[in-house]
N, C-alpha and C positions, 0 to 999 in steps of 0.2 A: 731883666728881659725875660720874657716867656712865648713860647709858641703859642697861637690862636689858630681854633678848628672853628671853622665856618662849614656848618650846614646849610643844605639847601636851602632851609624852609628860616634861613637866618638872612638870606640875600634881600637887600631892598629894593624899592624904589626911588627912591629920596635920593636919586642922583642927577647930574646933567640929562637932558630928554631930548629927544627927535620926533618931530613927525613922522608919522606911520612904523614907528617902529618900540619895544619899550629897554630899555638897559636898565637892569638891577645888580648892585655893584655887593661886589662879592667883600673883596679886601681895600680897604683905603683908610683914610687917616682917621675920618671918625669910625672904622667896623675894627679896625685893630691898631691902630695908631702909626701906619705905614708914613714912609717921610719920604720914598721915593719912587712909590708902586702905586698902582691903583688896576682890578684883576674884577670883573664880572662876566655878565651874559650881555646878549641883546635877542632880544625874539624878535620876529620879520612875520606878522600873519600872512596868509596864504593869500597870495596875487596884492598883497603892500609894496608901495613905494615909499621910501623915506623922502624925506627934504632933503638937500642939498646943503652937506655942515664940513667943516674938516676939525682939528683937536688942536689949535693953533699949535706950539713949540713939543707939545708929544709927539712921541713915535708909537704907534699902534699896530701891535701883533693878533691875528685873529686867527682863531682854530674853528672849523666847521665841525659841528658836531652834529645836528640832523639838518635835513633839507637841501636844497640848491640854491644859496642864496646867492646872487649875482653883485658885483662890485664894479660902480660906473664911475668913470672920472676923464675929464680932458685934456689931452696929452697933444700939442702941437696943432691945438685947434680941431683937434679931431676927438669926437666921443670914445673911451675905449671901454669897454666891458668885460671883466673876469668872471668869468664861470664857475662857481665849484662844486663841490660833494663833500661827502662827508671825509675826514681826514687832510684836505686840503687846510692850506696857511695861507694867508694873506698880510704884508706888510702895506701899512699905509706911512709915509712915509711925513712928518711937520707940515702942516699948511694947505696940505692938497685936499680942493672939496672932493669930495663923493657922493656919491649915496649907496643907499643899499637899496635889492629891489628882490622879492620874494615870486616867478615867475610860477609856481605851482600854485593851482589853484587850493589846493583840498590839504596842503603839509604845510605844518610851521617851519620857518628856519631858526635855526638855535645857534649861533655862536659863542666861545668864550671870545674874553678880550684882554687886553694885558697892555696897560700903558707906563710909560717912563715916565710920568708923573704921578703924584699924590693922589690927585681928584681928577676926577672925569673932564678933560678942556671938553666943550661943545660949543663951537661958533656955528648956528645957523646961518645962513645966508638964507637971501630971497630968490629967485628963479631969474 
């Protein structure tokens, strides 16, 4: 076993995708041979809305790191929407759709992301 340093400019693309939004995956089974992790970005361009996906049986941890990107999902029939900044967390919890939605016009949002799975789940759904 060895440690792997993942550089910026080493992140892909070549991962699960969303609309309006793009994830480039930092760590996972094919970038260092992880069995039970999977660790990238997601950028949010300025005034994007994503689709509507959740990460079926993962659990997804997110760090804001620039922008304000908002977190929307329905909770008792009701729309609910998280607000954040930078240093804020957001757990998203197996199963639950979301989206993401980048309410500033002119800033990208940046997240990292950290999943309890190998590879990226992305179940789109339709609207």
């Amino acid at each position: 076993m060895t440690l792997h340093h993942v550089r910026p400019d080493d992140l892909t693309s070549e991962t699960a995708q969303t609309g309006g939004m793009l994830r480039r995956a930092a760590i996972s089974g094919d970038s260092v041979g992880s069995s039970a992790l999977w660790m990238g970005q997601t950028h949010v361009a300025p005034g994007a809305v994503s689709a509507t996906h959740h990460h079926g049986a993962s659990e997804t941890a997110i760090y804001v790191v620039s922008g304000t990107p908002s977190f929307v999902f329905v909770r008792d029939g009701e729309e609910v929407r998280i607000d954040t900044q930078p240093g804020d967390y957001v757990y998203v919890p197996p199963f639950v759709p979301h989206r993401e939605e980048n309410p500033d016009p002119e800033v990208e949002a940046v997240v990292v992301i950290a999943r309890s799975t190998q590879e990226a789940i992305v179940v789109n759904l339709s609207e």
